[in-house]
C-alpha positions in Angstrom: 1.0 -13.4 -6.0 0.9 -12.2 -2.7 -1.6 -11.0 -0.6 -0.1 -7.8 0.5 0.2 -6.4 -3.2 -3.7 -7.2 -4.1 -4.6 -5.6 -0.8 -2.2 -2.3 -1.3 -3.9 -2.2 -5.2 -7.1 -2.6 -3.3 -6.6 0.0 -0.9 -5.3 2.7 -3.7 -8.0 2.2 -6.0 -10.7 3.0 -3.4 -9.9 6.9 -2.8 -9.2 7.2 -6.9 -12.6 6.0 -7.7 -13.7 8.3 -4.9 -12.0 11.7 -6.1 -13.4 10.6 -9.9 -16.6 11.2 -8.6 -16.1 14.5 -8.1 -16.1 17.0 -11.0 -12.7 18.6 -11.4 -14.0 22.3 -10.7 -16.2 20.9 -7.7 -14.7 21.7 -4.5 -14.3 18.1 -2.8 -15.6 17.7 0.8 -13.5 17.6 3.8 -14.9 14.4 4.4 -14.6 12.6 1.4 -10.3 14.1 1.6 -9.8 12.7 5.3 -11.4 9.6 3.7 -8.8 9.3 0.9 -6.0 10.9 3.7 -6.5 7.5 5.6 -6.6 5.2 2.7 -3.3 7.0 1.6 -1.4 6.0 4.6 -2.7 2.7 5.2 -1.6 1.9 1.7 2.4 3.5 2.3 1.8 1.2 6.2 1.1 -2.1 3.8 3.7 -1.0 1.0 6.5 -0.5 3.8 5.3 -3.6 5.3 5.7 -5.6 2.4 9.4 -4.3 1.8 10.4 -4.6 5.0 9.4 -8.4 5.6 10.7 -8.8 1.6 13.9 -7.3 2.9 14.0 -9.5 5.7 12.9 -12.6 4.0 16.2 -12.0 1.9 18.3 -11.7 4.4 17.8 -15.3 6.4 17.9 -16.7 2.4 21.3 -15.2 2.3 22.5 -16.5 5.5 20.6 -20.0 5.2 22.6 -20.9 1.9 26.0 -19.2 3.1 26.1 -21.9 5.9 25.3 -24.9 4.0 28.6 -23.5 2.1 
């Protein structure tokens, strides 16, 4: 399991237990929507980070075993 998955999960589950709090006819404060704003985008930062390095990973497997060929 890696890290980078627990710590996305981590990361999402914070600003949904924050706008449960909150009744669905309540009006929810600017502050607690910047909060779960910024939670939002550091989880899409850690999911694209993931792929990216993922992708790359894949790509020096693919080369590595195409030389020993």
């Amino acid at each position: 399991m890696d890290k980078y998955n627990l710590i996305a999960f981590a990361i999402g589950l914070i600003p949904t237990i924050l706008l449960y709090l909150f009744p669905p006819d309540a009006a929810v404060p600017f502050w607690a929507f910047s909060i779960v704003l910024f939670f939002l985008l550091i989880a899409i930062w850690m999911c694209a980070k993931l792929w990216l390095e993922s992708k790359n990973d894949i790509h020096h497997r693919m080369q590595s075993q195409c030389l020993y060929l």
